[in-house]
Every structure is written in structure tokens, then in C-alpha cells.
N, C-alpha and C positions, 0 to 999 in steps of 0.2 A: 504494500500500500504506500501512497505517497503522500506525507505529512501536509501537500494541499489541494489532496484530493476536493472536487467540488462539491458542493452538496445538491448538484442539479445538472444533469443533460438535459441540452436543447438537442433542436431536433440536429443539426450539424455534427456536436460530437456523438451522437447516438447514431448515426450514419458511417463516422471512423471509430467506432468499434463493433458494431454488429454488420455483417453483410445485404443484413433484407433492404429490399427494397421494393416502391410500389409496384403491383399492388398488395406484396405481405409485409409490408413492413407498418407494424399494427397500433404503434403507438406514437406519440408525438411531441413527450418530454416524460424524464423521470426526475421526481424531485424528494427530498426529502430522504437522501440517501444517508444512510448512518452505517462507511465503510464495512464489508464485509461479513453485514447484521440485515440490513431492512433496506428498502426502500419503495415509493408509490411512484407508480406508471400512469399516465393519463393520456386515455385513448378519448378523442371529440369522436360520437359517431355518426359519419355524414349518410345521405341517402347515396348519395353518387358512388361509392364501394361497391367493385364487381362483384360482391356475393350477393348482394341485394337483388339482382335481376333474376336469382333463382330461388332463391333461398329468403321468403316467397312473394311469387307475385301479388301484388295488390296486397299482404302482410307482412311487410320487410321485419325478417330479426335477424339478427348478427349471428352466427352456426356458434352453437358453443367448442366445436375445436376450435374458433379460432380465438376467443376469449381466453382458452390455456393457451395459446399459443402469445397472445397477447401479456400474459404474467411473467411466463418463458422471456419473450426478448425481455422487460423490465427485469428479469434476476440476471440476463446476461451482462445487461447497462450497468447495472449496478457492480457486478462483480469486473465488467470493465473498468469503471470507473473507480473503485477500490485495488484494483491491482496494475495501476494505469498500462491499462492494454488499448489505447487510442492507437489507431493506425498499425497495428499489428499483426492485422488482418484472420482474428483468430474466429474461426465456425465452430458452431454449434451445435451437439446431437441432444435430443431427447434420448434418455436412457429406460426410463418408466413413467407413467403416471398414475394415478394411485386415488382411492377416494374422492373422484371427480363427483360433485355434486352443482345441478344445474337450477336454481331459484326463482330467478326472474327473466321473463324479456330484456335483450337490450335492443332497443329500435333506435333507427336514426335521431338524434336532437339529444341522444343522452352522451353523457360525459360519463363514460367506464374511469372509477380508478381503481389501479391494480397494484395490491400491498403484496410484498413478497418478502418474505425470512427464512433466514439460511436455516434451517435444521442440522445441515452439517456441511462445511466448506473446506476449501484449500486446494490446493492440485489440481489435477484436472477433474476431477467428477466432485459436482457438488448437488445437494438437496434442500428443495425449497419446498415453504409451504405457502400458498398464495389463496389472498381472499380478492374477487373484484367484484366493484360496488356501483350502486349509482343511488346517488344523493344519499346516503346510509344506509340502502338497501342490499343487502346481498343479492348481488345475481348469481355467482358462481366460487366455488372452490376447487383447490388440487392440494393432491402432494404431487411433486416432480421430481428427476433426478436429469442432469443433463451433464454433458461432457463437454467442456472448452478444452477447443483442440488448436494448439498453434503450431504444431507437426504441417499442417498444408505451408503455412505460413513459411518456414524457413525452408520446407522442398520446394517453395518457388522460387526461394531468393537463393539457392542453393544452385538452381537450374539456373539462374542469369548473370552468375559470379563467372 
């Protein structure tokens, strides 16, 4: 970790550490990071998102994988931004997910936030437990486990040396 570490990604540095991009890249800043413990993710959700078209017609909700998928990047911001991994082009697996429970609708005009704590961290595989909300509602929970991998990372820089 770096003693000044931020307590918030915008959407920029959340772009030089996670790879996604639209239309998966799910969230829009993570704030309230407290180093390799916590932190909330805040997804705006628009109508104009390509899942919306199917996912249903004339009833638009957000698919609940993508709401875990949405807690996921905010544990990997956070664990970027705690291990200052900007620009290091490090990807991410899901390893499991675990007591996924789904609450509420999220439809377009809501603001998802999405709390995420380490259960257990360091090295490459760590485990989060993640709740996301809207306006103090529960919409959805997990456990997760995911792998930050920067092995790609140094076999590309590896190949260009």
C-alpha cells in the first residue's frame, strides 16, 4: 500500500487499473476507500445500457450478474488503489461466488452503491463480501473470491523488451 493512497477513484484512475470497458465497465467512481478493508462503488443507472434492450422490454432491470459483477470491479479499485497497481495492467478472475442473494429491482434513475470488504486479502486471491444498495435498500448481496493476476502484465512487457 502507498502511504497516499486516495480515498476515491474517479472514473480515469478506475480505467488505469481495471481493464473493462464500455459497455462492462459497471461502475463510475469508488469512494470511500479505507486501504485494503472497504470500500463503496457507485454505479448511476442509465436507460441507454445495452442490457436494457433485452433484459426486458418495456420493464428494464439491471440482470443481477451484472450487479456482482459491479461489487467485483469496486473490490478490484479498491484493492488497486490500496496496492497502487494504476497502470499495471493487472486482470481479473472470478474464483467463486457464494450466497448470492437478489432483493430488489434496480431500474434505470437509481444510483447502485456497492460496499465491498475484504474477508481475507493479500497476494493474489482475495475474498470479499459485498452488499449493493439503493437509497438504503438492499438490492443484492455476495461472497466473492477473485484473482488479481499481473503475470499477463509482465509476459507482455516481457515480449516487447
Amino acid at each position: 500500500m502507498t502511504d497516499n493512497a486516495p480515498l476515491s477513484a474517479d472514473i480515469d484512475l478506475i480505467q488505469r487499473i481495471i481493464p473493462h470497458r464500455y459497455p462492462f465497465l459497471l461502475i463510475d467512481k469508488v469512494r470511500d476507500i479505507v486501504p485494503n478493508e472497504t470500500a463503496v462503488g457507485v454505479k448511476n443507472v442509465t436507460f441507454n445500457e445495452p442490457h436494457f434492450q433485452g433484459h426486458f422490454p418495456g420493464a428494464p432491470i439491471m440482470p443481477g450478474v451484472t450487479i456482482i459483477e459491479a461489487l467485483a470491479q469496486t473490490a478490484a479499485v479498491m484493492v488497486g488503489v490500496s496496492e497502487g497497481l494504476a497502470d499495471k495492467n493487472m486482470l481479473v478472475y472470478f474464483m467463486a461466488i457464494d450466497k448470492a442473494k437478489f432483493r430488489r429491482k434496480v431500474v434505470p434513475g437509481d444510483v447502485l452503491e456497492l460496499k465491498v470488504t475484504v474477508k481475507r486479502g493479500g497476494g493474489k486471491v482475495w475474498k470479499f463480501e459485498g452488499v449493493a444498495t439503493v437509497e438504503g435498500e438492499m438490492a443484492a448481496q455476495a461472497e466473492f473470491t477473485a484473482m488479481m493476476d499481473l503475470g499477463a502484465a509482465k509476459a507482455d512487457s516481457a515480449e516487447t523488451a
